[in-house]
Each structure stands twice: as C-alpha cells, then as structure tokens.
C-alpha positions as a Markdown table, in Angstrom:
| # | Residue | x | y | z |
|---|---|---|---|---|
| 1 | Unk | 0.0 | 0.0 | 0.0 |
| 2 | Unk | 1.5 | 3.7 | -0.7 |
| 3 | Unk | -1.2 | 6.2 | -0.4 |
| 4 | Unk | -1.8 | 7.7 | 3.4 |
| 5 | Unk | -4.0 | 9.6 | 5.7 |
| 6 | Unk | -3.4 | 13.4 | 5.9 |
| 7 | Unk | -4.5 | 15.2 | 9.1 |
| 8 | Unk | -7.9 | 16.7 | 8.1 |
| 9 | Unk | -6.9 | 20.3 | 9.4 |
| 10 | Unk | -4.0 | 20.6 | 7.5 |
| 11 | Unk | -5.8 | 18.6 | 4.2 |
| 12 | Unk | -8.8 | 21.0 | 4.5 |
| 13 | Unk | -6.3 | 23.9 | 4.5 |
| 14 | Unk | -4.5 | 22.4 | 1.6 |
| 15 | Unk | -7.3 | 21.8 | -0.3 |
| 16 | Unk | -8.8 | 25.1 | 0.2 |
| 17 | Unk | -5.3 | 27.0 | -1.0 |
| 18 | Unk | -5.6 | 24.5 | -3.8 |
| 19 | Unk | -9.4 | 25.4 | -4.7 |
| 20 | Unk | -8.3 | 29.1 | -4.9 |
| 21 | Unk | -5.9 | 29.1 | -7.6 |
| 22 | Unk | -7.1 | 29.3 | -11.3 |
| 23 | Unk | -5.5 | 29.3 | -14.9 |
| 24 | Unk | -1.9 | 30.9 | -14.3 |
| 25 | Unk | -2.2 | 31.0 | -10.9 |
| 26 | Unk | -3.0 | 27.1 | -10.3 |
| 27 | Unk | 0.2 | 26.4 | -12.8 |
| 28 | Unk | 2.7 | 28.7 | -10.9 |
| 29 | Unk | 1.8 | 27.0 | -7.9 |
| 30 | Unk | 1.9 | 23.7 | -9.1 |
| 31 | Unk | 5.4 | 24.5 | -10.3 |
| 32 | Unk | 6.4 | 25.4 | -6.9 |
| 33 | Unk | 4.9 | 22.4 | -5.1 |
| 34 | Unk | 7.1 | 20.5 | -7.9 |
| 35 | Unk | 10.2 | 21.9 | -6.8 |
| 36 | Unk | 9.4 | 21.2 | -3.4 |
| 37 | Unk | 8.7 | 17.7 | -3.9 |
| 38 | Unk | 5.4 | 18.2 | -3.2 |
| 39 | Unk | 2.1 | 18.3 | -6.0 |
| 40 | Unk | -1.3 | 19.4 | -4.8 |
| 41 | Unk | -3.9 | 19.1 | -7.6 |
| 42 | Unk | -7.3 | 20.7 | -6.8 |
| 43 | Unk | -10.0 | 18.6 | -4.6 |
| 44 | Unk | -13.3 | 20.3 | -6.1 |
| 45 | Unk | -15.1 | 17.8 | -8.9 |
| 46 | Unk | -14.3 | 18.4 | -12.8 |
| 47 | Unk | -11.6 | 21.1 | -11.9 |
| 48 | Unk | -9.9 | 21.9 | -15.5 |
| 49 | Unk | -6.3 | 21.6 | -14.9 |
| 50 | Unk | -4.0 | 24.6 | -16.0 |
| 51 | Unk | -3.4 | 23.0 | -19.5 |
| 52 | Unk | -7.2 | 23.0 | -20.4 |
| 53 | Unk | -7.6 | 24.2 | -23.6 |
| 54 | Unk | -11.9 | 24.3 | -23.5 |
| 55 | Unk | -14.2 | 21.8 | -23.4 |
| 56 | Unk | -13.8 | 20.9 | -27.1 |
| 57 | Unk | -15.6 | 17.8 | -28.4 |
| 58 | Unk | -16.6 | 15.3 | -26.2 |
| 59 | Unk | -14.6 | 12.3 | -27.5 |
| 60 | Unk | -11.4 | 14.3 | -26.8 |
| 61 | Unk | -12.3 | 15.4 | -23.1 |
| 62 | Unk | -9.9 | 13.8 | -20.6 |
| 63 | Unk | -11.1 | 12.9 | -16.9 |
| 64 | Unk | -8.5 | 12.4 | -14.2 |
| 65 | Unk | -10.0 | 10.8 | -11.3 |
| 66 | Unk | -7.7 | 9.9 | -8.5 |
| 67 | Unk | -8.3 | 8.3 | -4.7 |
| 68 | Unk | -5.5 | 8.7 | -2.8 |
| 69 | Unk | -4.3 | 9.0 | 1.0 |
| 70 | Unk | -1.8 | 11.0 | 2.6 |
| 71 | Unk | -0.3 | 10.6 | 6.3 |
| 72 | Unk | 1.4 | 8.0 | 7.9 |
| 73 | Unk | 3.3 | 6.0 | 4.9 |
| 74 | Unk | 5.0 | 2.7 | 4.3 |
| 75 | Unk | 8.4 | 3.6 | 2.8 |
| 76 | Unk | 11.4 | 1.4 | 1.9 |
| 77 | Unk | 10.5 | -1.1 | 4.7 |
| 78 | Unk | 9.5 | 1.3 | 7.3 |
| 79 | Unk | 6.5 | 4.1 | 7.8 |
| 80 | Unk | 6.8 | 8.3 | 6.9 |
| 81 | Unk | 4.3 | 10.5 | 6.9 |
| 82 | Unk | 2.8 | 12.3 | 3.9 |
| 83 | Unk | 1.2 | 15.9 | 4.0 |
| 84 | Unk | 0.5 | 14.9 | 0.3 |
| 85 | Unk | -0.3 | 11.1 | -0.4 |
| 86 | Unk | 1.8 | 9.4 | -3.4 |
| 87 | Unk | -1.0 | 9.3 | -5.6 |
| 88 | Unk | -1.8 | 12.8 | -5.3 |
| 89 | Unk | 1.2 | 14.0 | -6.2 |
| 90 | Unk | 1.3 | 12.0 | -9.4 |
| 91 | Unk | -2.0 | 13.4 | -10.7 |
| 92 | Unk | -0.8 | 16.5 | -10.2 |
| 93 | Unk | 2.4 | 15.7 | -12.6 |
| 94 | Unk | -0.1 | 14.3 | -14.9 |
| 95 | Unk | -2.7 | 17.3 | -14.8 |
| 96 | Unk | 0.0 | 19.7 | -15.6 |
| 97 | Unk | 1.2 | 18.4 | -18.1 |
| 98 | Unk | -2.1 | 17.8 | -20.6 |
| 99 | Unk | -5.5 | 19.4 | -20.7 |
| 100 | Unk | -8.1 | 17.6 | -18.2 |
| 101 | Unk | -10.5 | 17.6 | -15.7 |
| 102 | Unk | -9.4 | 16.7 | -12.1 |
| 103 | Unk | -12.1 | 14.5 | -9.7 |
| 104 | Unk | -10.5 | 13.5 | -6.4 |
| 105 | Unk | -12.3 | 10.5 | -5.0 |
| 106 | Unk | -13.9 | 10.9 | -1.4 |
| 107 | Unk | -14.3 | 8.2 | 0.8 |
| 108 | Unk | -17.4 | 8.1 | 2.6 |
| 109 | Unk | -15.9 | 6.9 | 6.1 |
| 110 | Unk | -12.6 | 8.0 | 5.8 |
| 111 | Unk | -9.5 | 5.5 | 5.8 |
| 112 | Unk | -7.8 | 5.6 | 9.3 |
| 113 | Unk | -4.5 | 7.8 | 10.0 |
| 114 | Unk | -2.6 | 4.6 | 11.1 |
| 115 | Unk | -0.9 | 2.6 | 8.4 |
| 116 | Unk | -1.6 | -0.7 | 10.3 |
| 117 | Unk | -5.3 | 0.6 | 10.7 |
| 118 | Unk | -5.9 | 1.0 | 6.8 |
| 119 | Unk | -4.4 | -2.5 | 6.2 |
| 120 | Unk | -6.6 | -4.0 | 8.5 |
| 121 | Unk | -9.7 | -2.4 | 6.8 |
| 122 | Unk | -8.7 | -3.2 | 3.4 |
| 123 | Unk | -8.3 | -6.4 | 4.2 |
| 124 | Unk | -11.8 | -6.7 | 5.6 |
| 125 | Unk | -13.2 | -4.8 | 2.2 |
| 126 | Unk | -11.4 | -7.2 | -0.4 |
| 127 | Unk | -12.4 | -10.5 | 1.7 |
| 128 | Unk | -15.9 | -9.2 | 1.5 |
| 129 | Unk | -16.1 | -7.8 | -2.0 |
| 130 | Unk | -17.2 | -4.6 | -0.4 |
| 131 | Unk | -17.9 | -1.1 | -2.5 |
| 132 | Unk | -17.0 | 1.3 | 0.0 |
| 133 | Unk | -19.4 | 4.5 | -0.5 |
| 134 | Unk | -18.3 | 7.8 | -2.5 |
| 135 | Unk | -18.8 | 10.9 | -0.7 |
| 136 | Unk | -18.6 | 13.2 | -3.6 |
| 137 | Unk | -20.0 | 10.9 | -6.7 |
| 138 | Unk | -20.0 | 12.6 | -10.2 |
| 139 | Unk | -23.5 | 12.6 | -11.9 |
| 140 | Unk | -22.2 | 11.1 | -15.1 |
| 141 | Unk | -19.6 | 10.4 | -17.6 |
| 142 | Unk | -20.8 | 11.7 | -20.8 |
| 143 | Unk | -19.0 | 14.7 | -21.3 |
| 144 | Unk | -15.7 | 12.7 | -21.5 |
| 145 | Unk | -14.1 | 10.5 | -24.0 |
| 146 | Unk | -11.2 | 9.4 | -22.1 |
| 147 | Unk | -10.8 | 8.6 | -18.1 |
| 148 | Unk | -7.4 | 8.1 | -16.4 |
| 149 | Unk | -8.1 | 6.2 | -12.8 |
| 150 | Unk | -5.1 | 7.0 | -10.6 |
| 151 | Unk | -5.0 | 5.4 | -7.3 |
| 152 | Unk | -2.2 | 3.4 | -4.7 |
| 153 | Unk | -1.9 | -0.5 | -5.1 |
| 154 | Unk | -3.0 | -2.4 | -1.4 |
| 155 | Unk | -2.5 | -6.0 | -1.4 |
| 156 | Unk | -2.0 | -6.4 | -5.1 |
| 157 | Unk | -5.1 | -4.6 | -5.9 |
| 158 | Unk | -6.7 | -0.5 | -6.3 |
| 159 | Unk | -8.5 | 0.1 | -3.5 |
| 160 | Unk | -12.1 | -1.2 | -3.5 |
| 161 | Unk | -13.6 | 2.3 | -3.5 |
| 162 | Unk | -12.2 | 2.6 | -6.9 |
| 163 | Unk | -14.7 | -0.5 | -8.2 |
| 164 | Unk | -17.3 | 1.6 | -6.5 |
| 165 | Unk | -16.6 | 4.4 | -8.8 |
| 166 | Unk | -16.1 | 2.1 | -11.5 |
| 167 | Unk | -19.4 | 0.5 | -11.2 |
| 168 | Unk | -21.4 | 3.6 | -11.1 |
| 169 | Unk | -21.0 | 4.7 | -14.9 |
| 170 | Unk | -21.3 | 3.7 | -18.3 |
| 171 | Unk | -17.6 | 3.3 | -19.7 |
| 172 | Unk | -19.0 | 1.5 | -22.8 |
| 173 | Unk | -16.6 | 3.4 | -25.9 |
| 174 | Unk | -14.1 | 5.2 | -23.6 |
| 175 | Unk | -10.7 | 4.7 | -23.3 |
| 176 | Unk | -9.7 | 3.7 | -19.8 |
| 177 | Unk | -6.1 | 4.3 | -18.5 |
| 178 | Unk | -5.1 | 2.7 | -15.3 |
| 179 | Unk | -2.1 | 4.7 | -13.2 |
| 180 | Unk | -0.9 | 3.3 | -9.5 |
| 181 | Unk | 1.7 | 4.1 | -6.9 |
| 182 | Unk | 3.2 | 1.0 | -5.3 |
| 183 | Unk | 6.1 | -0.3 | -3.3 |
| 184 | Unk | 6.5 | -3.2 | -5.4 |
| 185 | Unk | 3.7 | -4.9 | -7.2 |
| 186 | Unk | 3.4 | -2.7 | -10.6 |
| 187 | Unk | 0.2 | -2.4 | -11.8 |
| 188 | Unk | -1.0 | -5.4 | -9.7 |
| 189 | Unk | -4.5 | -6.3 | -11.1 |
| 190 | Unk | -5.7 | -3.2 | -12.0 |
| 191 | Unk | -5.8 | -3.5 | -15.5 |
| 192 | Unk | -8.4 | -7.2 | -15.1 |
| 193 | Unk | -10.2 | -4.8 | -12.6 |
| 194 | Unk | -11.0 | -2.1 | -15.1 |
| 195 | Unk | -11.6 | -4.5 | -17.9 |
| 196 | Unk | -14.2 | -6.2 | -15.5 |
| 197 | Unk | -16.0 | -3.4 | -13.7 |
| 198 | Unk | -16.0 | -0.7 | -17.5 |
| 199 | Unk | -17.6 | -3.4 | -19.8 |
| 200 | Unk | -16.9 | -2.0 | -23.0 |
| 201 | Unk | -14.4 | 0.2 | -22.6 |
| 202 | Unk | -10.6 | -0.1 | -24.5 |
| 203 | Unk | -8.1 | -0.3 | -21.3 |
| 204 | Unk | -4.7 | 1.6 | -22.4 |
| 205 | Unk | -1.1 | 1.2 | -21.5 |
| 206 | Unk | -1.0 | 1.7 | -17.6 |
| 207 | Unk | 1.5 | 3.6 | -15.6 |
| 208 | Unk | 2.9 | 2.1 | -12.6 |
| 209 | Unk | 5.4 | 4.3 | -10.1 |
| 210 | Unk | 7.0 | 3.0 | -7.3 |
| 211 | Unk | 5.8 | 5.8 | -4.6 |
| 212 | Unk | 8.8 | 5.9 | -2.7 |
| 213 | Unk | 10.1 | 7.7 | -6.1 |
| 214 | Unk | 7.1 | 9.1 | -7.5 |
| 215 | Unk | 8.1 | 13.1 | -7.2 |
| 216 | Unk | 10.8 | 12.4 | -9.1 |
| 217 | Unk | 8.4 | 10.6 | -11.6 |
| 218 | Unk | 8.2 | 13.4 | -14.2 |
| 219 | Unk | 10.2 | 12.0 | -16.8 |
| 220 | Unk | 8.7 | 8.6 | -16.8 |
| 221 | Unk | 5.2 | 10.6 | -16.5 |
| 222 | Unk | 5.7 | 12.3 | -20.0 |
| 223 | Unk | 7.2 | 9.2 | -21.6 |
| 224 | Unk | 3.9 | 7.0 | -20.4 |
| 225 | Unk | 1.5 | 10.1 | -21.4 |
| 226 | Unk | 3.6 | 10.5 | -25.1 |
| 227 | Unk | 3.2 | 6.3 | -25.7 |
| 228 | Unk | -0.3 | 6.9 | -24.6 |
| 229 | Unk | -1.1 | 9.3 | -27.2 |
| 230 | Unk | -2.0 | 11.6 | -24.3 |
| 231 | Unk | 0.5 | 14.6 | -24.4 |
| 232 | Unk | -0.7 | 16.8 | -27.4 |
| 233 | Unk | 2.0 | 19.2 | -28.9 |
C-alpha cells in the first residue's frame, strides 16, 4: 500500500489554497509544489487543470479521477508521513502536463490515519467484495471521452472504492487508462479490474510508479503520457 492519511486540518487547508488558484495561478503554484517535492492538484469535482484548452468535443475530453491517501506512509520497509499522499502528487504531474478535468475520490468513512489501521480495513473490504461508499459521486460520464483512474496499489489490488466508482457509470466506448503508486507490485490487477468493472471500454497502457520515487516521476510521467497518445503538442 502507498497512499496515506493526511491530518484533516492541515488537508482541509491544503485543499482550500488549492481550490483558490485558477489558470496561471494554479500552474505557478503547481510548479512550486514541484520543486518542493510536493504536487497538490485541486479537490473540487471536474476542476480543468492549467493546460485545459476548452471543453472541445466530447470524444477528446480527458477525466483524471484519483483516490488517494496521505499521512502515515510505508516507505522502503519502514512508515513516513505524507502531508501529500503518493498518488496525489502523481495526478498533479499528470494534470500539468495535458488538458483535463481533475475528480478527487472521497471516501465516505474515511481510511484511518494509522498505516496498520488502513491495512486491517482493506483487508476486511477485499475478503468481502465490499464497495465502500463515494462521498462526492460525479452525476455522469458523458461529457468525456477518455478517463485516467489513478490510485495506490494495497494488497496487489486498487482500493475497492475505486470499483465503487467504477461500477457507477457507463464506460462502454471510452478509453480507460489505469495509473498506480506501489512499493513493489506494478500495476498489480488493476488492469483485469477495469476490464471487469467498464464493460466495453478499451483499457490503455498503464503507468505504474514506485511511490517511494514518484516526485521524481516526471520524466517517466511524459514518456507514459507520449506512448499513450495523451500529451498533445
């Protein structure tokens, strides 16, 4: 597992900074967080990132949708805490760097701050085949032609909120991408996931980063966006 529980207070704060910021203000910041090693993308549904160009036509709208969990953190073997989970910080390379919208996946009940705590949990949500419950669902996915789901990889699979999200929209004729952060299982089986909860959609190349490395990702993030016929010129 590599995305973490945030404190709320300081999340809340983040995310209302983040919120704030539009067109060349959202990119300038964004740049900083970069150099920080740190990416904050916006929390608010269908945000356009600071490469959107317009709506355009359907077919060619992107949504990135991302769950992801910041605070205490395995890393290399032992536990660090996040401010910004791992899989946060990757949409954020990824939003910068082509035009799309941004949906950040609410859990319902949110995931514990403890490590040990979230393991436990997912556990108990895989064994049952359980579809934990969106706080902040999107009405639909017409508008968009293309969906990137981000999320971490716990016990060789996404999270099971992201089959909730999965299973509550038509995906028939979009193009699915699957991105992870992991400590060492890849993609895991996120790819058979998507192909079995969006019947009908075409699953793309996935991108897989190792979140101990991932703010030093950006390279690997424009290679796997150029292969994916997803970085415009």
């Amino acid at each position: 597992m590599t995305t973490n529980p945030m404190d709320v207070s300081r999340r809340s704060a983040l995310r209302g900074v983040a919120a704030g910021l539009t067109g060349a203000l959202l990119a300038a910041a964004t740049a900083a967080c970069t150099s920080q090693g740190r990416t904050a993308v916006p929390s608010s549904d269908t945000t356009p990132s600071p490469n959107n160009k317009g709506p355009g036509q359907n077919n060619q709208r992107i949504l990135l949708a991302y769950f992801s969990r910041a605070g205490e953190n395995y890393y290399y073997g032992g536990r660090t805490n996040l401010e910004i989970g791992n899989t946060e910080v990757l949409a954020g390379m990824i939003s910068a760097r082509i035009p799309c919208h941004i949906h950040r996946i609410e859990a319902a009940e949110p995931y514990p701050d403890s490590y040990d705590a979230t393991v436990a949990r997912n556990v108990r949500e895989q064994d049952q085949d359980a579809r934990p419950a969106i706080n902040n669902p999107l009405p639909s996915l017409d508008q968009y032609g293309t969906v990137i789901l981000a999320s971490g990889i716990w016990n060789v699979r996404s999270p099971m909120i992201m089959t909730t999200f999965t299973e509550s929209y038509d995906f028939a004729g979009k193009t699915v991408f699957p991105v992870t952060t992991h400590a060492m299982s890849g993609l895991g089986n996120t790819a058979r996931d998507c192909g079995q909860s969006c019947p009908g959609a075409i699953i793309g190349e996935g991108l897989a980063v190792k979140g101990e490395e991932v703010r030093n990702a950006g390279a690997e993030v424009e290679s796997w966006l150029q292969r994916a016929g997803l970085l415009t010129p």
